[in-house]
C-alpha angles and dihedrals in degrees: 000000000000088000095106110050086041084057091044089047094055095041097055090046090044115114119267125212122223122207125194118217111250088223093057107103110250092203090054088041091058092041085056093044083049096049085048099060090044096062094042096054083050084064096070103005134079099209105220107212126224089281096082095071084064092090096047083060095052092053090047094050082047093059085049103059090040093049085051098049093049099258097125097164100061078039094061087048102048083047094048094053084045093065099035094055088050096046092049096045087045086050098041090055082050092057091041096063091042093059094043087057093049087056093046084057094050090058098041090053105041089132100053088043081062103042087042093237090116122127128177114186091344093300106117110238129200130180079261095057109113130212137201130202119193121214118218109197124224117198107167090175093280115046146015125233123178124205120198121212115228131263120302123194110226104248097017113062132052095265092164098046084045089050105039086054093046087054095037087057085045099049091051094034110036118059099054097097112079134247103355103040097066082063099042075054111056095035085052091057095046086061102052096044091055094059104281124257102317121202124178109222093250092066085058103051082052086051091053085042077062104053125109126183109245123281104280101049088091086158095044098040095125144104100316079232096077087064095058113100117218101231085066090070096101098034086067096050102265128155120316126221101269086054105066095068 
């Protein structure tokens, strides 16, 4: 009766093993899992480069000279905000890779989000689940850099405590650079107290629909997917053994 829409059923959402060829390179195959990545986190992340450790040092050559010249408490303070600018922007690349290996695992289980078998960390994940990042701002006097937390699931994850800590960076860092960084910083806060930017999971799988490799990779120029090998699978948090039954 009902016996054959019920079998097709199990068979679509039944889970599908991927095999990698022994002649493929291993070493290509990790350069294009690299580049992947690269281009995914792009997607939500704006990458700081290493000059933004300059003004951690500054503050840190500042304690120095105070410290020198007797003046221990400015000294205290130019060594407190060195610390806290390297801890936040330490953090923040921590965050950054977590989120870009969530996305690799959404792309990597677009099956299982639809048949609803999908399962990242042990905290079960559907095209409905929403998400919720958190932005921290950065204003050392010159310039502004924002970090984003990773992705959090609604009702899983510590959303308050993220966010909290996100605001709390932003209310001793961001407001230093004049006269733009009081407003960075406000706007920053509001943000985060009204719940922080919110994606479904769905809106992000469109948005990886979306992704192209840079101009120049005429050959490559496909689905960031493609570059993804499958014995990375594990390594980006995908399901355990238990769970593919």
């Amino acid at each position: 009766m009902n016996l054959l829409p019920n079998t097709i059923k199990t068979l679509e959402c039944a889970p599908r093993v991927v095999t990698s060829s022994r002649s493929q390179n291993r070493g290509s195959l990790k350069k294009n899992y690299r580049r992947a990545k690269s281009l995914i986190l792009s997607l939500h992340h704006r990458v700081e480069g290493p000059e933004t450790l300059l003004f951690p040092a500054l503050f840190l050559v500042a304690a120095v000279f105070h410290g020198t010249n007797g003046s221990l408490a400015n000294a205290a303070w130019d060594l407190l905000f060195a610390v806290l600018m390297s801890a936040a922007q330490f953090l923040a690349r921590v965050q950054q890779r977590e989120s870009g290996d969530f996305l690799i695992w959404l792309d990597h289980n677009r099956e299982r989000l639809q048949c609803d078998i999908a399962f990242y960390k042990g905290r079960r994940v559907t095209p409905l689940t929403e998400v919720t990042q958190f932005r921290a701002c950065l204003s050392p006097l010159t310039t502004t850099v924002k970090l984003t937390s990773r992705y959090l699931i609604h009702g899983q994850d510590n959303l308050l405590g993220m966010g909290l800590a996100y605001s709390l960076v932003t209310l001793l860092l961001g407001w230093w650079k004049l006269p733009w960084g009081p407003v960075h910083t406000f706007l920053t806060l509001l943000t985060n107290l009204l719940g922080g930017h919110k994606h479904t999971v769905a809106e992000l799988l469109a948005e990886l629909d979306k992704a192209q490799l840079p101009a120049g990779n005429t050959s490559d120029s496909q689905s960031c997917r493609s570059f993804l090998p499958p014995e990375n699978y594990r390594r980006t948090g995908s399901y355990t053994s238990s769970e593919r039954s």
